[in-house]
C-alpha positions as CSV (number, residue, x, y, z in Angstrom):
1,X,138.4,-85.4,209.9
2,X,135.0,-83.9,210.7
3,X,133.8,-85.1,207.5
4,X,134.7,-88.2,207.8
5,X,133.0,-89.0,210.8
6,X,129.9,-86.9,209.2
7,X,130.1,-89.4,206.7
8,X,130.3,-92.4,209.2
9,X,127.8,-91.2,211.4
10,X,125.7,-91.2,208.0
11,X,126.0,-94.4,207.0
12,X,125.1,-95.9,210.4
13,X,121.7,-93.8,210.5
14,X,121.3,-95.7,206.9
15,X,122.0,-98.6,208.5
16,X,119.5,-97.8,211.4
17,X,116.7,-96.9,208.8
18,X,117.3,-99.5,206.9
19,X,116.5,-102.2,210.1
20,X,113.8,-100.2,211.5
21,X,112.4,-100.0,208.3
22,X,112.1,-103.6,208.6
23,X,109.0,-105.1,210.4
24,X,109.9,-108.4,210.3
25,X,111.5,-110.0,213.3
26,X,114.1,-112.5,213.2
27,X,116.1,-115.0,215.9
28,X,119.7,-114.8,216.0
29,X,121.9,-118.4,215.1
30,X,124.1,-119.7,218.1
31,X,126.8,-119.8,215.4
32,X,127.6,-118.0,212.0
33,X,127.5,-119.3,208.8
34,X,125.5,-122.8,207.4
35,X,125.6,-125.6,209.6
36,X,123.6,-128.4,210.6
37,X,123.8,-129.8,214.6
38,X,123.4,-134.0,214.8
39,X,121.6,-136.1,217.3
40,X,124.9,-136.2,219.0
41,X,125.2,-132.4,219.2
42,X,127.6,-132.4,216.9
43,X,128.1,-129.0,214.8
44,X,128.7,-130.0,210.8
45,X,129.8,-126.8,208.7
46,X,127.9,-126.7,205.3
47,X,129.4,-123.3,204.1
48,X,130.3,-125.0,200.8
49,X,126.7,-125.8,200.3
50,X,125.2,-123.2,201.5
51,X,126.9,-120.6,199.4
52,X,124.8,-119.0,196.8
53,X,125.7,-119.6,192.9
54,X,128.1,-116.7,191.5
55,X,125.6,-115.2,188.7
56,X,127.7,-114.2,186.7
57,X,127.7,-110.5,186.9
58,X,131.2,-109.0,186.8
59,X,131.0,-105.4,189.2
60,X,132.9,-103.6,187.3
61,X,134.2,-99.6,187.9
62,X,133.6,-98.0,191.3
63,X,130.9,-100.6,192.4
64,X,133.7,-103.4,191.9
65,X,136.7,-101.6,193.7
66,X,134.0,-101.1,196.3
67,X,134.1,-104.9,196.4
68,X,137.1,-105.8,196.3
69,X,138.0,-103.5,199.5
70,X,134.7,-104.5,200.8
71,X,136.5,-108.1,201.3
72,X,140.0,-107.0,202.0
73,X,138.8,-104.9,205.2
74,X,136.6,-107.7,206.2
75,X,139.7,-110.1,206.6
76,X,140.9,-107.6,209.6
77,X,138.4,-108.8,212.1
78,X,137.5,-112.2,213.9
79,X,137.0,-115.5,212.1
80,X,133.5,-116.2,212.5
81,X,133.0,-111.8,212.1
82,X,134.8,-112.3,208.4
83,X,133.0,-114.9,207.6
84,X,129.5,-113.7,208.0
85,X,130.9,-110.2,206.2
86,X,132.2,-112.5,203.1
87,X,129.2,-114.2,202.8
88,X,127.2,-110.7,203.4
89,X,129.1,-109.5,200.4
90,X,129.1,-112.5,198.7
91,X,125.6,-112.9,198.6
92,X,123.9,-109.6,198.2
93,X,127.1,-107.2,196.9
94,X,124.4,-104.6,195.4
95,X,122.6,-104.2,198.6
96,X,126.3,-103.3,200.2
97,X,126.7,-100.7,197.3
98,X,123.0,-99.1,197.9
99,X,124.4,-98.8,201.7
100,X,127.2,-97.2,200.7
101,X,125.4,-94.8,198.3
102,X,122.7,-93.9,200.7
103,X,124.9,-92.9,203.2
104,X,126.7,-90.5,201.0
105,X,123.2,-89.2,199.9
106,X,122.4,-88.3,203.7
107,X,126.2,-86.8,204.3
108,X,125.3,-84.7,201.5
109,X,121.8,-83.7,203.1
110,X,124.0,-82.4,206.5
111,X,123.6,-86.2,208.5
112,X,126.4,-86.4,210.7
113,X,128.9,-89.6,210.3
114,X,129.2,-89.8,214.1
115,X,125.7,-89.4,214.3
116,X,125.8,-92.7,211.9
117,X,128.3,-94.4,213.8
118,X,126.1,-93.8,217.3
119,X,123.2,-95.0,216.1
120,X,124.7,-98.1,214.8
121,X,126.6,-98.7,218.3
122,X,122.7,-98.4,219.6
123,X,121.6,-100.8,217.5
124,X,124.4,-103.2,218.3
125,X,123.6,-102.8,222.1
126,X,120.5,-105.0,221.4
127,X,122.1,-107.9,219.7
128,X,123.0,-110.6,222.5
129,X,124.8,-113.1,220.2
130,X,128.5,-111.4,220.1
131,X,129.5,-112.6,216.9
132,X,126.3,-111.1,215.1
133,X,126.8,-107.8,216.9
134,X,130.5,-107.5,216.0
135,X,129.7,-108.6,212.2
136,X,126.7,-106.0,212.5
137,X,129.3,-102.8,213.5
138,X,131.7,-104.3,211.3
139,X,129.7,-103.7,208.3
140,X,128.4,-100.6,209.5
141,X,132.5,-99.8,210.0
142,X,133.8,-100.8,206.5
143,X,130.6,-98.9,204.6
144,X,130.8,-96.0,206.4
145,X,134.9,-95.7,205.6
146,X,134.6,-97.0,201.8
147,X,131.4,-94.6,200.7
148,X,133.2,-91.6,201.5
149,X,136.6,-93.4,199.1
150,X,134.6,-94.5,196.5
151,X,131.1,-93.0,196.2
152,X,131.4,-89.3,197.9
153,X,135.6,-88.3,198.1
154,X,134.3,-84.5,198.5
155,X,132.4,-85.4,201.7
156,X,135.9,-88.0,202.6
157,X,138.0,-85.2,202.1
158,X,136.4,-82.7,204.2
Protein backbone atom coordinates (compact mmCIF):
# COMPACT_ATOMS: atom_id res chain seq x y z
CA UNK A 1 0.00 0.00 0.00
CA UNK A 2 2.87 2.35 0.82
CA UNK A 3 4.19 1.74 -2.50
CA UNK A 4 1.44 2.41 -4.24
CA UNK A 5 0.94 5.76 -3.03
CA UNK A 6 4.93 6.22 -3.40
CA UNK A 7 4.28 5.52 -6.85
CA UNK A 8 1.24 7.96 -7.11
CA UNK A 9 2.76 10.56 -5.28
CA UNK A 10 5.48 10.11 -8.15
CA UNK A 11 3.71 10.49 -10.98
CA UNK A 12 1.97 13.66 -9.85
CA UNK A 13 5.49 15.36 -9.10
CA UNK A 14 6.08 14.20 -13.01
CA UNK A 15 3.07 15.78 -13.69
CA UNK A 16 4.14 19.00 -11.65
CA UNK A 17 7.61 19.05 -13.54
CA UNK A 18 6.30 18.49 -16.50
CA UNK A 19 3.85 21.95 -16.32
CA UNK A 20 6.40 23.99 -14.49
CA UNK A 21 8.70 22.99 -16.97
CA UNK A 22 6.53 24.72 -19.30
CA UNK A 23 6.90 28.55 -19.75
CA UNK A 24 4.28 29.07 -21.85
CA UNK A 25 1.06 30.33 -20.47
CA UNK A 26 -2.28 29.33 -21.63
CA UNK A 27 -6.29 30.46 -21.07
CA UNK A 28 -8.54 27.84 -20.07
CA UNK A 29 -11.87 27.14 -22.64
CA UNK A 30 -15.37 27.85 -20.90
CA UNK A 31 -16.20 24.34 -22.32
CA UNK A 32 -14.21 21.07 -23.28
CA UNK A 33 -13.65 19.73 -26.41
CA UNK A 34 -14.02 21.61 -30.20
CA UNK A 35 -16.69 23.91 -30.47
CA UNK A 36 -17.56 26.93 -32.18
CA UNK A 37 -20.14 29.76 -30.37
CA UNK A 38 -22.56 31.68 -33.13
CA UNK A 39 -23.76 35.30 -33.24
CA UNK A 40 -26.65 33.93 -31.42
CA UNK A 41 -24.53 32.43 -28.60
CA UNK A 42 -25.24 29.31 -29.67
CA UNK A 43 -22.59 26.48 -28.74
CA UNK A 44 -21.98 24.01 -32.00
CA UNK A 45 -19.93 20.81 -31.02
CA UNK A 46 -17.19 20.14 -33.72
CA UNK A 47 -15.57 17.08 -31.99
CA UNK A 48 -15.92 15.10 -35.15
CA UNK A 49 -13.79 17.59 -36.88
CA UNK A 50 -11.63 18.44 -34.59
CA UNK A 51 -10.30 15.04 -33.88
CA UNK A 52 -6.91 14.36 -35.16
CA UNK A 53 -6.31 11.66 -37.99
CA UNK A 54 -5.46 8.02 -36.53
CA UNK A 55 -1.77 7.55 -38.01
CA UNK A 56 -1.75 4.47 -38.19
CA UNK A 57 0.51 3.28 -35.54
CA UNK A 58 -0.86 0.16 -33.77
CA UNK A 59 0.56 0.34 -29.75
CA UNK A 60 1.27 -2.82 -29.38
CA UNK A 61 2.68 -4.89 -25.93
CA UNK A 62 2.71 -2.95 -22.62
CA UNK A 63 2.38 0.54 -24.26
CA UNK A 64 -1.03 -0.72 -25.90
CA UNK A 65 -2.56 -2.43 -22.72
CA UNK A 66 -1.52 0.90 -21.12
CA UNK A 67 -4.00 2.32 -23.66
CA UNK A 68 -6.60 0.42 -23.69
CA UNK A 69 -6.99 0.78 -19.66
CA UNK A 70 -5.98 4.33 -20.17
CA UNK A 71 -9.63 4.68 -21.88
CA UNK A 72 -11.49 2.22 -19.85
CA UNK A 73 -10.67 4.15 -16.49
CA UNK A 74 -11.41 7.40 -18.25
CA UNK A 75 -15.13 6.37 -18.88
CA UNK A 76 -15.57 6.35 -14.79
CA UNK A 77 -15.66 10.07 -14.45
CA UNK A 78 -17.90 12.95 -15.69
CA UNK A 79 -18.93 13.52 -19.29
CA UNK A 80 -17.22 16.52 -20.28
CA UNK A 81 -13.95 15.02 -17.76
CA UNK A 82 -13.97 11.67 -20.16
CA UNK A 83 -14.15 13.47 -22.96
CA UNK A 84 -11.16 15.69 -22.62
CA UNK A 85 -9.14 12.38 -21.25
CA UNK A 86 -10.22 10.42 -24.63
CA UNK A 87 -9.17 13.01 -26.69
CA UNK A 88 -5.90 13.53 -24.31
CA UNK A 89 -5.16 9.91 -25.18
CA UNK A 90 -6.47 10.03 -28.37
CA UNK A 91 -4.29 12.60 -29.54
CA UNK A 92 -0.98 12.34 -27.94
CA UNK A 93 -1.01 8.37 -26.46
CA UNK A 94 3.05 8.48 -26.35
CA UNK A 95 3.23 11.50 -24.27
CA UNK A 96 0.65 9.47 -21.66
CA UNK A 97 3.18 6.57 -21.86
CA UNK A 98 6.44 8.92 -21.21
CA UNK A 99 4.13 10.03 -18.04
CA UNK A 100 3.71 6.88 -16.96
CA UNK A 101 7.36 5.78 -17.42
CA UNK A 102 8.76 8.78 -15.74
CA UNK A 103 6.89 8.37 -12.84
CA UNK A 104 8.10 4.95 -12.28
CA UNK A 105 11.72 6.30 -12.98
CA UNK A 106 11.25 8.78 -9.91
CA UNK A 107 9.43 5.89 -7.64
CA UNK A 108 12.47 4.04 -8.35
CA UNK A 109 14.83 7.14 -7.29
CA UNK A 110 12.73 7.10 -3.59
CA UNK A 111 9.85 9.99 -4.89
CA UNK A 112 6.99 9.39 -2.83
CA UNK A 113 3.48 8.61 -4.78
CA UNK A 114 1.69 10.69 -2.17
CA UNK A 115 4.10 13.09 -2.55
CA UNK A 116 2.92 12.88 -6.44
CA UNK A 117 -0.56 12.93 -5.70
CA UNK A 118 -0.13 16.30 -3.37
CA UNK A 119 1.47 18.09 -5.65
CA UNK A 120 -0.93 17.39 -8.37
CA UNK A 121 -3.93 18.35 -5.93
CA UNK A 122 -1.74 21.80 -5.66
CA UNK A 123 -1.60 22.25 -8.98
CA UNK A 124 -5.29 21.54 -9.47
CA UNK A 125 -6.05 24.29 -6.72
CA UNK A 126 -5.08 26.88 -9.43
CA UNK A 127 -7.30 25.77 -12.21
CA UNK A 128 -10.71 27.88 -11.91
CA UNK A 129 -12.55 26.16 -14.81
CA UNK A 130 -13.88 22.80 -12.87
CA UNK A 131 -14.13 20.65 -15.69
CA UNK A 132 -10.24 21.28 -16.60
CA UNK A 133 -9.26 20.73 -13.08
CA UNK A 134 -11.19 17.44 -12.67
CA UNK A 135 -9.74 16.24 -16.16
CA UNK A 136 -6.27 17.49 -14.87
CA UNK A 137 -6.40 15.17 -11.45
CA UNK A 138 -8.06 12.70 -13.46
CA UNK A 139 -5.17 12.05 -15.55
CA UNK A 140 -2.82 12.52 -12.84
CA UNK A 141 -5.21 9.63 -11.04
CA UNK A 142 -5.30 6.99 -13.96
CA UNK A 143 -1.22 7.38 -14.63
CA UNK A 144 -0.26 7.23 -11.40
CA UNK A 145 -2.49 3.79 -10.84
CA UNK A 146 -1.56 2.24 -14.38
CA UNK A 147 2.50 2.97 -14.27
CA UNK A 148 2.88 0.99 -11.31
CA UNK A 149 0.43 -2.21 -13.34
CA UNK A 150 2.15 -1.87 -16.45
CA UNK A 151 5.51 -0.17 -16.42
CA UNK A 152 6.97 -0.77 -12.62
CA UNK A 153 4.72 -3.96 -10.87
CA UNK A 154 7.82 -4.20 -8.30
CA UNK A 155 7.26 -0.58 -7.01
CA UNK A 156 2.91 -1.61 -7.43
CA UNK A 157 3.47 -4.49 -5.37
CA UNK A 158 5.29 -3.01 -2.57
Amino acid sequence: MLNRLRLTATIAIMFIQLIASNNKSAIAQEREGCFLVNSAGEVITLNELCRPQESGIKLTGDDGKFIEDYKRLAKSYSPDATNALLQGIQSSPGQKIAAAKRLCAQAQAGVSLPEVKLRAIGQAASIENPTAKESFLADADIITTLAGNHYCPELASK
